[in-house]
C-alpha angles and dihedrals in degrees: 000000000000124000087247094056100045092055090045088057087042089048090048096045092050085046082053095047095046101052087040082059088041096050088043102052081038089061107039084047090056095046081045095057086030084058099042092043081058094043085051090053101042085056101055088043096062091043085057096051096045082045082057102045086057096071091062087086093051099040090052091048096055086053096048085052085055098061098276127132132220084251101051087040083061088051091043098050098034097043092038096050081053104062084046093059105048085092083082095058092091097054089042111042095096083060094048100052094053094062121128124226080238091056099041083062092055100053092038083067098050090057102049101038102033096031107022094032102040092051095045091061105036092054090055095046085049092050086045117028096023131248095281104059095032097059085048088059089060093052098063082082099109084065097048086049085048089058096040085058089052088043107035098032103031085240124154125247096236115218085260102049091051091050089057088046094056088050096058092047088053101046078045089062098038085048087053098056105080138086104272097061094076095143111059087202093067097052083058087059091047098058085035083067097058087052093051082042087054094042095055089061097054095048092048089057087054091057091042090058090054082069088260112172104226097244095059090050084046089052096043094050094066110030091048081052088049101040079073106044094055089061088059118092089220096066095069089040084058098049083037086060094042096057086058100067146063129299088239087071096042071059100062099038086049100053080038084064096028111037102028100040114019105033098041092054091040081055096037090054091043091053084050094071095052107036130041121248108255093056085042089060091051103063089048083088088079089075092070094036086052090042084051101053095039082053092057099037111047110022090034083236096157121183126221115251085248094056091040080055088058094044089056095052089047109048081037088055084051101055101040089048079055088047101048105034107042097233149017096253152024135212138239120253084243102052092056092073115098127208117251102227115036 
C-alpha cells in the first residue's frame, strides 16, 4: 500500500472516529436536556397536584356553610370521586379479577383508614379548627410514621428523627393557641388525620409490594370507601340535600371530587415517572402553603403570629423528614413478601 494511501485511510478513519464522537455527545447531550426537560415537567405536575389538594380545605368549607356536615362533606367528596373514576374499570378490570381475597383485605384497609378515615377527620378539624390549622394537623404525619417504624419494624428513633418529632409536637401546640381552636376534640381529629394520612401510606406500600400498579390502588381506595358509603341512608339524605340547592354548591361538591381528589392523583402519578420519590415528597408542602393562603384569601381566616410560628415548625419538620429520610413512610417486614403468583 502507497504513502498516499495509507494517510488517506488514516485521514477517513479519524473522519469516522470523529462523527461516531460527535453523534455520541450529541446524543447524550439530547437525552440530558430530554431528562432535564422531564425533570422540569414532573416538577410542575406535583406542584399542581399539592396546589390542588389544597382546595380540599376551602371546598369543604363553602359546603359546610351551605348546611353540610363533616360528615356529609366526606359522602359528597368519596362517593362523587367515584363515580369519576369508574372511567379506569376497563383498564383495570384484569387486575381486578386476579385479586386474592388476601389482597382484597389489604386494600379494603387502605381505603377506609387512609381514605374514609383520613376525610372524615380532616373535614371536622376544617369546620372547627379552620383550614389552616387543620391542614397543618395532617401534616404531623411524618411523626406518626416515625413512631409506626419504632413500633411496626422494631426500629430506633434516631436523635434526628426525634428532633424533628419534637418539632412537629411543638408547631402542633403554638398552632393550637389561637382563637380559632376553640373544641380540644377536634384538634384530636385533626391529628387523627395525620395518623390515617401516614397509614395510608403504609398500606399503599403494602399494595405496591403485591406488585400493584398505582392507578388500581388508587381505584380501590375510593370505590371500596364508597362501596360503604352507598349502603348508609344517609348517603342518599346528603345527595338528596344537595339537589335542592343552588348550582353554585353542585360546584363545590363537585371541585371537592374533581380537583381535590382526581386531578391531583392523575398528576401525582404522572410526576412519578419523572421524578423519584423523595424530591416528589418535597414539593407536597406546597398543599398546606396553598391551604394557607386560600384560608386567608378567600374566607378572611387569619391566623395569630404565634400560630403562623407553629405552622412553620410544622410544614419545616415535614420537609426535612422528606429530605432526610427519603420518604414519608416505611414498611413492615411482612408486608415486604410477595406472593408468589399475582
Amino acid at each position: 500500500m502507497s504513502k498516499q494511501h495509507l494517510l488517506g485511510c488514516q485521514l477517513l478513519a479519524y473522519c469516522l472516529n470523529f462523527l461516531e464522537n460527535k453523534i455520541e455527545s450529541d446524543m447524550a447531550h439530547t437525552e440530558s436536556a430530554m431528562t432535564a426537560r422531564q425533570s422540569w415537567i414532573g416538577t410542575i405536575q406535583i406542584i399542581s397536584a399539592a396546589v390542588c389538594w389544597g382546595t380540599l380545605g376551602i371546598f369543604s368549607t363553602y359546603l359546610n356553610q351551605s348546611g353540610f356536615s363533616g360528615w356529609q362533606i366526606t359522602i359528597l367528596r368519596i362517593v362523587s370521586a367515584a363515580f369519576l373514576v369508574l372511567v379506569m374499570l376497563p383498564t383495570l378490570w384484569l387486575h381486578l379479577s386476579a385479586l386474592r381475597p388476601k389482597q382484597w383485605l389489604g386494600l379494603a384497609l387502605q381505603s377506609l383508614i387512609g381514605v374514609l378515615g383520613m376525610s372524615l377527620c380532616y373535614f371536622f378539624a376544617v369546620i372547627y379548627v379552620g383550614a389552616g390549622p387543620a391542614v397543618a394537623l395532617l401534616y404531623t404525619a411524618p411523626v406518626f410514621s416515625l413512631l409506626f417504624s419504632a413500633v411496626l419494624l422494631q426500629e430506633p428513633i434516631t436523635r434526628q428523627s426525634a428532633l424533628l418529632a419534637l418539632m412537629a409536637v411543638f408547631g402542633v401546640g403554638l398552632t393550637m393557641l389561637g382563637d380559632e381552636a376553640k373544641v380540644n376534640w377536634s384538634i384530636a381529629l385533626g391529628l387523627l388525620s395525620g395518623v390515617c394520612y401516614s397509614l395510608y401510606g403504609v398500606l399503599g406500600k403494602r399494595a405496591m409490594h403485591y406488585a400493584h400498579p398505582a392507578p388500581l390502588v388508587f381505584f380501590t381506595s375510593i370505590i371500596i370507601s364508597a362501596g360503604v358509603l352507598l349502603l348508609l341512608p344517609e348517603t342518599y339524605r346528603t345527595y338528596g340535600q344537595l339537589s335542592t340547592l343552588p348550582l353554585a354548591t353542585w360546584g363545590y361538591a363537585l371541585g371537592l371530587s374533581l380537583i381535590g381528589t382526581v386531578v391531583p392523583f392523575a398528576l401525582y402519578m404522572k410526576a412519578l415517572e419523572k421524578l423519584p420519590a423523595t424530591r416528589a415528597s418535597v414539593f407536597t408542602i406546597f398543599e398546606p402553603l396553598t391551604a394557607i393562603a386560600l384560608a386567608l384569601l378567600l374566607l378572611h381566616q387569619a391566623l395569630s403570629w404565634i400560630q403562623y410560628v407553629g405552622v412553620v415548625l410544622i410544614l419545616l419538620a415535614a420537609l426535612l423528614n422528606a429530605m432526610l429520610n427519603g420518604t414519608t413512610t416505611r414498611v413492615p417486614r411482612w408486608f415486604r413478601r410477595r406472593p408468589k403468583t399475582f
